[in-house]
TIVOPA-112146 format. One line per 4 residues: number of its first residue (from 0); their letters; for each residue x, y, z of N, C-alpha, C. Coordinates in steps of 0.2 Angstrom, whole numbers. Each point is the difference from the previous one (the first is absolute). Layout:
! TIVOPA-112146
NUM	A	X Y Z X Y Z X Y Z | ... $
//
This chain:
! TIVOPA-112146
0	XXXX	1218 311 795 -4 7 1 -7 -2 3 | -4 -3 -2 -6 -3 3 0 -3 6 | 5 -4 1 0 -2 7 2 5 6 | 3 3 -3 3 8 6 -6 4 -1 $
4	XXXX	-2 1 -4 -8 5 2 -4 -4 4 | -1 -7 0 -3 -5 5 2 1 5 | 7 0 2 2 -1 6 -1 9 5 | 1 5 -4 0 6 1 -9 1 3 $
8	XXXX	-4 -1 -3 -6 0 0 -4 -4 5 | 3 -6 1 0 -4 6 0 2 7 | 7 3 0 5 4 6 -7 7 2 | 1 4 -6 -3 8 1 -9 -2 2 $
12	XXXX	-2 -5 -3 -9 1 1 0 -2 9 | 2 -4 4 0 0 5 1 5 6 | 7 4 -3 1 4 5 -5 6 -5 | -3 1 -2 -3 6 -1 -8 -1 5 $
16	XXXX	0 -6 0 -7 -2 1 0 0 8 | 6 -1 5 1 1 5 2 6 2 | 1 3 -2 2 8 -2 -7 6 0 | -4 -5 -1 -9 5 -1 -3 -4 6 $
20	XXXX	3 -5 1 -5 -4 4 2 5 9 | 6 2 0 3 1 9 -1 11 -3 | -1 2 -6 0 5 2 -7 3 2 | 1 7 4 -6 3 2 -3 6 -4 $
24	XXXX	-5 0 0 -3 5 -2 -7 7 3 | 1 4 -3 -2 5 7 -10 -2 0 | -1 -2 -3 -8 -2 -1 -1 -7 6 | 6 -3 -1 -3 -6 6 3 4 7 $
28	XXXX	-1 -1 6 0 1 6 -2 -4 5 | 5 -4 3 -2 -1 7 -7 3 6 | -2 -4 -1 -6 4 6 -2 -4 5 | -1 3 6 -1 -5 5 -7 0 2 $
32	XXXX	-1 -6 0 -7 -2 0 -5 0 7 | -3 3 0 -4 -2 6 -5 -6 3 | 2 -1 5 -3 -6 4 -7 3 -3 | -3 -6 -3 -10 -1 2 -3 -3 1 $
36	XXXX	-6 0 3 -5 -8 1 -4 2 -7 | 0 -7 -1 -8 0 -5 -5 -3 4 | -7 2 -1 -3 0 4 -7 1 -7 | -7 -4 4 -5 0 -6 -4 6 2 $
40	XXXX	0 2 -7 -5 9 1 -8 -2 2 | -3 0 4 -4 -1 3 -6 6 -3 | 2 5 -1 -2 7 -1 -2 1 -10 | 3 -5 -3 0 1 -6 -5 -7 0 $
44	XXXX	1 -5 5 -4 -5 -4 -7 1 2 | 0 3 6 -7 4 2 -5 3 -6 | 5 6 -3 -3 4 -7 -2 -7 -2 | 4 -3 -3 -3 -6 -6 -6 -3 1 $
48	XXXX	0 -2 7 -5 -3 3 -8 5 -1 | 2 5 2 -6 5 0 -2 -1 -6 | 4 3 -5 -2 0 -7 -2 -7 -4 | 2 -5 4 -4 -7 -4 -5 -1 2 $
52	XXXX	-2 1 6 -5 -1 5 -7 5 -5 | 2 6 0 -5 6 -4 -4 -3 -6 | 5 -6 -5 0 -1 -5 -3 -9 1 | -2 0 5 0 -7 -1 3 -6 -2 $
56	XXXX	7 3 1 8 -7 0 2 -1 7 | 0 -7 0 3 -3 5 10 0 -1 | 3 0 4 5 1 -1 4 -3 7 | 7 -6 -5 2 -5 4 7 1 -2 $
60	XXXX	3 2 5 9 3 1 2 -5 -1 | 6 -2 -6 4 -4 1 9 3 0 | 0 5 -2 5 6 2 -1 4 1 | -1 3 7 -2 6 3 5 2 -1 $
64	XXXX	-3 10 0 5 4 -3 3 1 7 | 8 3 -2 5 1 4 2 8 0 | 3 1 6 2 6 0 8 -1 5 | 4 4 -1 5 2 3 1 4 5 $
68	XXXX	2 -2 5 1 5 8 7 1 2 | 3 4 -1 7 4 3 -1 -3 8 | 7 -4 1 0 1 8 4 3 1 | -2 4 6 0 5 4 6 -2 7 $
72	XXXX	3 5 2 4 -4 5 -4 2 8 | -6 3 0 -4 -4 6 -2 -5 -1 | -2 -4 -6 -3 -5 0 5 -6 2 | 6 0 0 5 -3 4 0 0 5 $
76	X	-1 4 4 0 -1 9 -6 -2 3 $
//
């Protein structure tokens, strides 16, 4: 009897688990991505600059902040 519920329970846990794994659900959705540059926000790190400068901090970028740009299809030609 032990051994048949092992055996039963062996078989069933995988296929339930690939069973959840391939099905869909309406919350997730495919969506297609758009091409973008990253590119460094020169505009933001300006503000910071201003504002350290006002306050007397020196300020040395070791990760300048990034911003995202949608390309466009004139920028292709």
């Amino acid at each position: 009897m032990r051994r048949s519920m092992m055996l039963i329970a062996s078989v069933a846990l995988p296929v339930l688990l690939i069973g959840c794994a391939t099905s869909t659900s309406p919350g997730y959705s495919y969506q297609t991505v758009e091409p973008v540059n990253v590119v460094v926000d020169h505009e933001k790190m300006a503000v910071i600059d201003h504002a350290a400068r006002k306050r007397g901090v020196n300020v040395h970028w070791i990760n300048r902040p990034q911003r995202r740009v949608a390309i466009s299809e004139a920028d292709d030609e």
